[in-house]
N, C-alpha and C positions, 0 to 999 in steps of 0.2 A: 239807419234802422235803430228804433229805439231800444234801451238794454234793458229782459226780462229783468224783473224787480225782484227777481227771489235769486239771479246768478251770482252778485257781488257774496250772497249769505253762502251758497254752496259751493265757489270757488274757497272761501275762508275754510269750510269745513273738510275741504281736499288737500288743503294746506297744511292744518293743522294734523292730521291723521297721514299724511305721508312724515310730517317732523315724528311723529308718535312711532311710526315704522322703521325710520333712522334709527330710531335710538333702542329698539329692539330684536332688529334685525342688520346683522352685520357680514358686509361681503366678505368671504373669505379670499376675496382674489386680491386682496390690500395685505401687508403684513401681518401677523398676528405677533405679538411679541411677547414673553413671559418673562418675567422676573421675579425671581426668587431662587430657592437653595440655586444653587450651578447644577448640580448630580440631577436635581430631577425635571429645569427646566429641560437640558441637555434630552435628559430619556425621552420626555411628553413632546416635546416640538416636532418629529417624524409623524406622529399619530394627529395632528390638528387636522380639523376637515378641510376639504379643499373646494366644498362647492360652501355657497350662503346655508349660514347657518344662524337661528334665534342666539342672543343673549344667553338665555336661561338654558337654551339646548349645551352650549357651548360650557356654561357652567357646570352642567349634569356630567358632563363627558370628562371634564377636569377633575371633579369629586370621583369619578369611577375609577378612572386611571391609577389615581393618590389611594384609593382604597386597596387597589390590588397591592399595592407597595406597603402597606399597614400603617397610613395614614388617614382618618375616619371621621376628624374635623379640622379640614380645611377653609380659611375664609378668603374670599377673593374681592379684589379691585379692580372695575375694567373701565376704562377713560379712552374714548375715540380721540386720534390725532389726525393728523395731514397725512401721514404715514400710513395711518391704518388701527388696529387695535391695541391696546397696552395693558396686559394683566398681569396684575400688583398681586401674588399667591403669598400666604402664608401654613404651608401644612400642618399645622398643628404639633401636637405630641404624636410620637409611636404610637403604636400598639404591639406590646411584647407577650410570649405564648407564657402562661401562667400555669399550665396544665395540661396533658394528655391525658386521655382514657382509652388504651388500644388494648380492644378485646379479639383472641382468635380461637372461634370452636372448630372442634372438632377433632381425628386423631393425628396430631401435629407432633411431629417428635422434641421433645422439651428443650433438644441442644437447637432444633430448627426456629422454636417459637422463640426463644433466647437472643438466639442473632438477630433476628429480625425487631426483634423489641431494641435491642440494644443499636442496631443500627438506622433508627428511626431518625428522618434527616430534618424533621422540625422540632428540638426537643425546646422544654421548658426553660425560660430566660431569651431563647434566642427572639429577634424579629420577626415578625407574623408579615409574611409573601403570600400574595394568591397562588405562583409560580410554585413556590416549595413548600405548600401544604399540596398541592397537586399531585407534586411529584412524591412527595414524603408516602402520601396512600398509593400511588402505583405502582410505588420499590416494593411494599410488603404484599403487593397482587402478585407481583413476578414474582416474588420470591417466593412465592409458592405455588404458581404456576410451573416455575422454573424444575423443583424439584417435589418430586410425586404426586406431589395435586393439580390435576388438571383439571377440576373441576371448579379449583375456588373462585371467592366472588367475595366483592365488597356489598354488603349487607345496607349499612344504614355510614352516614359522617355525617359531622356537623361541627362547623366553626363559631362559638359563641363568643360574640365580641362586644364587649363592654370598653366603650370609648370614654368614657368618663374615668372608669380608673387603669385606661389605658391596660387592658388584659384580654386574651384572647383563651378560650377553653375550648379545646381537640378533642372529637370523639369521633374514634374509625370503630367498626362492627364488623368482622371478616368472619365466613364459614367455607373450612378448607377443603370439604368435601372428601369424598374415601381415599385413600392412595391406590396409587395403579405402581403395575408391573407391566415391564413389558412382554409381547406375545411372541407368536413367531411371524416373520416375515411375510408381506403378501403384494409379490412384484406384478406389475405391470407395465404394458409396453416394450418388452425383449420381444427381436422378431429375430433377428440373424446373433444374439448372445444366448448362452447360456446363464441360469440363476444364479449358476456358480461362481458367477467373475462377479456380480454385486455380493456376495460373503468376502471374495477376496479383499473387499475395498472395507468392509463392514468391522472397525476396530470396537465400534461404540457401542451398538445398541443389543445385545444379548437377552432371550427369552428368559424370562425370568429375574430382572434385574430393575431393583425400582428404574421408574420410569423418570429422566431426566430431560429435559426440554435442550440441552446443549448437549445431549447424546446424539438425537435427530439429530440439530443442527452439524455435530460434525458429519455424518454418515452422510447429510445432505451435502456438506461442500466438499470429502471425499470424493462420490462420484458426480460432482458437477466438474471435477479438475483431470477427471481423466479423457484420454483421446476417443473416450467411446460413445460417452453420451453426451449430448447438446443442452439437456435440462434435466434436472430431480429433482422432485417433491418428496419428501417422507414427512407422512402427519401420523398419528396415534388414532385410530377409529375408535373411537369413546364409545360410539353409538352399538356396538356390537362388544363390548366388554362383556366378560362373566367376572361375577363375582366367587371370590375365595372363601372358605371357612373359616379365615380371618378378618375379612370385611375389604381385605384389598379386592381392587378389580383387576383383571389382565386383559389385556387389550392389545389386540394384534397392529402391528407396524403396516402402514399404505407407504411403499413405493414406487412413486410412480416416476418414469424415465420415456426420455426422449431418445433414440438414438442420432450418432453421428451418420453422415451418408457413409454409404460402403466404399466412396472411392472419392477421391479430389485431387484432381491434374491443375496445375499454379504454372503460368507464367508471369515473370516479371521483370524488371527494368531497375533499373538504382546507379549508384555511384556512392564513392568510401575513400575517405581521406588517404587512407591508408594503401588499397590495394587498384581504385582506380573504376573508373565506369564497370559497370555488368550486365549481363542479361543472363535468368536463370530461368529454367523448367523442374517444376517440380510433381512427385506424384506421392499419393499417401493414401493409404487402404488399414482400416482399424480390425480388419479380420482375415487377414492373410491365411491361404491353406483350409479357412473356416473355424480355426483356433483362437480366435482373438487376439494373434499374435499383430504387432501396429508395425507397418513396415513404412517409413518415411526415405524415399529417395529423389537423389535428383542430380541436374546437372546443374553449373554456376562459370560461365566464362566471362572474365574479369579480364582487366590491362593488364596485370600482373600477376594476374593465378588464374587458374583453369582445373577445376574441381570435377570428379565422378563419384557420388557415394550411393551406399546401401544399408540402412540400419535398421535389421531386427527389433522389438521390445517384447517380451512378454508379459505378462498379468502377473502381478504379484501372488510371491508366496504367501507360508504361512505366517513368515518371519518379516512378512513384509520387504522383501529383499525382492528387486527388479532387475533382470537377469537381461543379459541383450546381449547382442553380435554382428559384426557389420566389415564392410571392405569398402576400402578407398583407394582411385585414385590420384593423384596429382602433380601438377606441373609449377612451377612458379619463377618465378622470374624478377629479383627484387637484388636492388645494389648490386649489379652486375654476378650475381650468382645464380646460377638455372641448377632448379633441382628436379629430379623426377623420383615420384615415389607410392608406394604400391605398397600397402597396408591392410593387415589381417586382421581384427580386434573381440576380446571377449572382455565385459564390464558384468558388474554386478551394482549396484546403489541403493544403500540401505540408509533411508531416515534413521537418528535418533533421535527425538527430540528435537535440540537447535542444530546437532550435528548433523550432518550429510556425510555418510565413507562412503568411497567412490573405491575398488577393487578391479583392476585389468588386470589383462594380461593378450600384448602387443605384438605382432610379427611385422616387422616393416624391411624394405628393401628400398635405399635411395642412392642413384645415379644423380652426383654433384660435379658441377665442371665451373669452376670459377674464370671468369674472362682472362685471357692469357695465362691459362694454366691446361693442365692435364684432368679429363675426367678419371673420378674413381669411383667407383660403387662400396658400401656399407652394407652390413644387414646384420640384426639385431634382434632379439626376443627378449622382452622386457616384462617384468612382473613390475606392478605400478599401485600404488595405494594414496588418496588423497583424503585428507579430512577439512572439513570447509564446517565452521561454528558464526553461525549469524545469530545476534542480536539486536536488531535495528526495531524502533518505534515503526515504520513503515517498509516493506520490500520492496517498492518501487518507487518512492520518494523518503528517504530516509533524512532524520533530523539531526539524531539522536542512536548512537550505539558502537557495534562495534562487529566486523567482520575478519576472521582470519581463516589463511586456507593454509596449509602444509602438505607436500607433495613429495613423494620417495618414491623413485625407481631404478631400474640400472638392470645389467648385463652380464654376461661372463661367457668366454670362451668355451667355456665347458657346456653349456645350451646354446647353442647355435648363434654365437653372438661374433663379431669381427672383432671385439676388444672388451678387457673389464672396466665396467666405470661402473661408480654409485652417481644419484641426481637426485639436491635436494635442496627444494624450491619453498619458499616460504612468503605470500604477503600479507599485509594487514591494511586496515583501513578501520579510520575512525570516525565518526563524526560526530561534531560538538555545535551545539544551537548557541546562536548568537541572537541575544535578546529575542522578541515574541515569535519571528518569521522569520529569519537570516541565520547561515549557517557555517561552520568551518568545515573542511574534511581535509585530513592527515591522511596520506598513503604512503607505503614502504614495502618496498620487493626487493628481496636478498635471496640470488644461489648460488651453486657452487657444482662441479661436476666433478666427480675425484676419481682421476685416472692419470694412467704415465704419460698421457697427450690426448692431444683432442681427434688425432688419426683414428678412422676406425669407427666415430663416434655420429649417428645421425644427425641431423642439425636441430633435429626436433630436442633432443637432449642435448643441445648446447642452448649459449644463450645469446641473443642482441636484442638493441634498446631501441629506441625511439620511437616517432608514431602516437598518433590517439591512444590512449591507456597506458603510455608509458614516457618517453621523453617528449612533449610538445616544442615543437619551434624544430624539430628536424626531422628528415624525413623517414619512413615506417624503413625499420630493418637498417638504420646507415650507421648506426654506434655497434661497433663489433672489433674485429681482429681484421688486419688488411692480410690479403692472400692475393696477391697478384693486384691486378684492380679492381678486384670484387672485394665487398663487407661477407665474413661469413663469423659463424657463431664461435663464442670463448667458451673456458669453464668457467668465468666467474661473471656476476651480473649485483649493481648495489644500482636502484633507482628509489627516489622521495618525492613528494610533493606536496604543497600544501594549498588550498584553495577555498578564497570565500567566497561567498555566495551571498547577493544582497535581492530580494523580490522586492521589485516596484510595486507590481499587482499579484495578487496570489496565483498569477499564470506564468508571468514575465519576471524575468531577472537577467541581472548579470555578474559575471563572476572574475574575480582577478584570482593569477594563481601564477606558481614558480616551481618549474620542474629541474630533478638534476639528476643523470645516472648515466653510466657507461657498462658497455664490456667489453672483456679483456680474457685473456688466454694464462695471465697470471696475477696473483691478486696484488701483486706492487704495480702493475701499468693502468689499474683503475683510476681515470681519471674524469671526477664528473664533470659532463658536458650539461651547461646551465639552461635552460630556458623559460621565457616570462610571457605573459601576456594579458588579455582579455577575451573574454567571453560573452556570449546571449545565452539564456536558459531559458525553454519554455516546458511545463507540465503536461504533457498529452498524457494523452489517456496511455497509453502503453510505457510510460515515466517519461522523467526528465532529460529531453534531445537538448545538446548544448552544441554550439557552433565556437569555434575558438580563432583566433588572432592572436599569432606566437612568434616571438624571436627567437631566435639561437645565437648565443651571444658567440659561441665556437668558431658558427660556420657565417656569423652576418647576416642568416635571411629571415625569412618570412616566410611561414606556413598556416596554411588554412587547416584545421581539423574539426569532423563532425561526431560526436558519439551521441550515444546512447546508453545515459550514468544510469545502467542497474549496477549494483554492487555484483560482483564474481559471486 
């Protein structure tokens, strides 16, 4: 068949206009390569498109990119290879901030408009960011959102950028609106509480009291932490303010709350390095009697312990001081000593700040029978005081700080006690960051129980070592005093450790660590028993579960231990 006489012309012209579309349109599914600075190839190479995209498209997105970063004449080279694309970038000169102009009306307190001017986070000289002129205008929005203007508002910006002699000129516009005071209270959602136990939780927000946006916030995560309610909102109803004879507004506080169920029955299943498989039931009601009083009890039968409890809490005072009462009983059964014991207890716990006091006062009675020995009963009433100061960068995955508790109690003949002794327990724990993610932590536990012998004396107020949280690589309760051929408690206890921690992934890690401690009944037969090993760490949501792999260099074995590293 003869060739139409016009196809030889219009295949050339499909020829040439696919070559014309090569060189204009470039696959992305080929490499794209950049070179130039390192810093900013490194940043722009995540952001490259990933479907086909034009030349000049591809150019446009590079110039945007450079511009956020206060680069504004950029020239570029782009050369197709076998590989794929190759741009040759040169970003030009800076652009550095030449000038601010930040204006704030309205009635601002002069110490308020001061700091905020002063702490303006793009000043003059520094490099012009898209990033932190962003952020620069929404520090001085909250910051007066933050405190008593809830109204305000950025007005007018504007970034004037002059690339040729590399200068950028900043102009923010804020009007701060009246200030507010706070109003009084307006709860919703208590069905089985009274309004009264949301004042008891209410340290912040006071009628009458300029209005602060991290007053809310705490009142809000006060009662979001207690056992009563499941959710809190507290916002400021702007919309129903009056205003004052001063120009302030007052504006009543929305509480709004979720409550807890009134009751919830738990069974569950587990296992514990230390004490051995479990199965427990448990039950907890947040309005016992219809008082709001939170009663948590339950049972917990373990390989080696066997638990009955019942604990009272109630609502905080005015001193903020949490008042409780509760009885126990139990059995246990660890290093050939069986104890049985039956316990009466009244606490008090009052935050200070970083402090926590913790104030009892204790009635216990325990029936001890060591294998090849003679049982004997103890019984004891103990006034008991503990102070525990935390300062950690985080409570449930700490990097960085420091925790110490110290703990004093004891007994006397003279109040219903089988013997006098003092007991006083002390540990600390440090933790120290190692480079960006990786961490050290130092721990140390020193006590002592000062009496004519340890006859007389419950085991709870003696001491022995080993175990997850204390000596790893030997077994929970086996460093103590030999009494027949049971382990039972000393007066004296000296335990250390030290352990890093290196994350793989910001989930996973592992840990090497070296533990050493004993006790003893007198403080020359303190001899530390060493243990080393390795570790897995992972970050769940409820903190960091470590699994361990431990020697005991004393005893030659090998122990598994699991915890769960919140700091005491």
């Amino acid at each position: 068949m003869p060739e139409n006489p016009w196809f030889p012309a219009f295949r050339r012209r499909i020829v040439l206009l696919s070559m014309l579309v090569s060189r204009v349109v470039f696959s992305a599914s080929a490499t794209i390569v950049l070179e130039g600075p390192d810093h900013l190839a490194q940043w722009m190479t995540p952001y490259l498109p990933e479907e086909s995209v034009a030349m000049g498209r591809l150019e446009t997105m590079l110039r945007e990119m450079l511009a956020t970063e206060g680069y504004f004449s950029p020239s570029f080279t782009m050369t197709e290879t076998e590989e794929g694309l190759r741009v040759r970038f040169d970003p030009g000169p800076r652009v550095f901030v030449a000038g601010v102009d930040l204006a704030i009306d309205g009635p601002v307190a002069e110490e308020t408009k001061k700091s905020l001017i002063t702490a303006w986070r793009l000043p003059a000289g520094q490099a012009f960011r898209q990033q932190d002129w962003s952020e620069a205008k929404q520090q001085v929005l909250a910051g007066l959102l933050a405190v008593a203007h809830a109204d305000a508002r950025l007005l007018d910006s504007a970034a004037e950028i002059d690339a040729e002699k590399r200068q950028a000129h900043l102009k923010a516009h804020y009007d701060s609106g009246p200030p507010y005071r706070f109003g009084a209270l307006r709860v919703h959602g208590l069905y089985r509480h009274s309004a009264s136990l949301i004042e008891r939780y209410n340290r912040a927000v006071r009628a009458g009291a300029p209005y602060r946006e991290e007053d809310l916030a705490a009142l809000r995560s006060a009662l979001a932490a207690t056992p009563y309610f499941a959710s809190a909102r507290v916002m400021l109803d702007r919309d129903n303010a009056v205003a004052s004879a001063d120009g302030t507004r007052i504006a009543p506080v929305d509480v709004s709350i979720r409550e807890r169920p009134a009751h919830r029955l738990g069974f569950g299943a587990g296992a514990s390095s230390n004490t051995g498989a479990r199965v427990e039931a448990t039950y907890h009601t947040p309005n016992l009697f219809n008082q709001s009083w939170v009663l948590d009890s339950g049972l917990r039968v373990e390989q080696k312990q066997r638990i009955a409890y019942a604990d009272v809490t109630l609502p905080p005072d005015e001193r903020n001081r949490r008042h409780a009462f509760g009885v126990m009983i139990e059995t246990t059964d660890i290093e050939r000593l069986r104890t049985d014991r039956q316990a009466l207890g009244l606490r008090t716990i009052q935050p200070r700040g970083s402090v926590e006091q913790r104030l009892s006062l204790n009635w216990e009675r325990e029936r001890r029978r060591p294998e090849g020995r003679k049982a004997d009963i103890t019984r004891t009433l103990a006034p008991d005081v503990q102070w525990t100061w935390r300062q950690v960068d985080d409570p449930l995955d700490p990097r960085r700080g420091t925790v110490l508790q110290v703990r004093v109690g004891g007994g006397a003949k003279a109040l219903l006690s089988d013997q006098n002794f003092l007991r006083l327990h002390g540990r600390w724990l440090q933790y120290i960051p190692l480079g960006e993610r990786d961490s050290l932590a130092v721990r140390v536990e020193v006590g002592t129980t000062l009496a004519p012998s340890r006859d007389g004396i419950p085991q709870t107020y003696l001491f022995r070592a080993g175990g997850t949280g204390s000596v790893r690589g030997y077994a929970y309760q086996s460093l103590g005093v030999k009494e027949g051929a049971a382990t039972v408690g000393g007066r004296y206890l000296a335990v250390a450790s030290v352990e890093a921690t290196h994350w793989i992934t910001p989930a996973w890690g592992v840990a090497a660590f070296v533990d050493a401690g004993d006790a003893a009944d007198r403080r020359g037969d303190l001899n530390l028993a060493v243990g080393y090993g390795l570790g897995a760490r992972w970050k769940s949501p409820a903190g960091p579960i470590g699994a361990d792999l431990a020697y005991g260099q004393r005893t030659r074995e090998l122990h598994i231990h699991f915890a769960l590293g919140i700091p005491f």
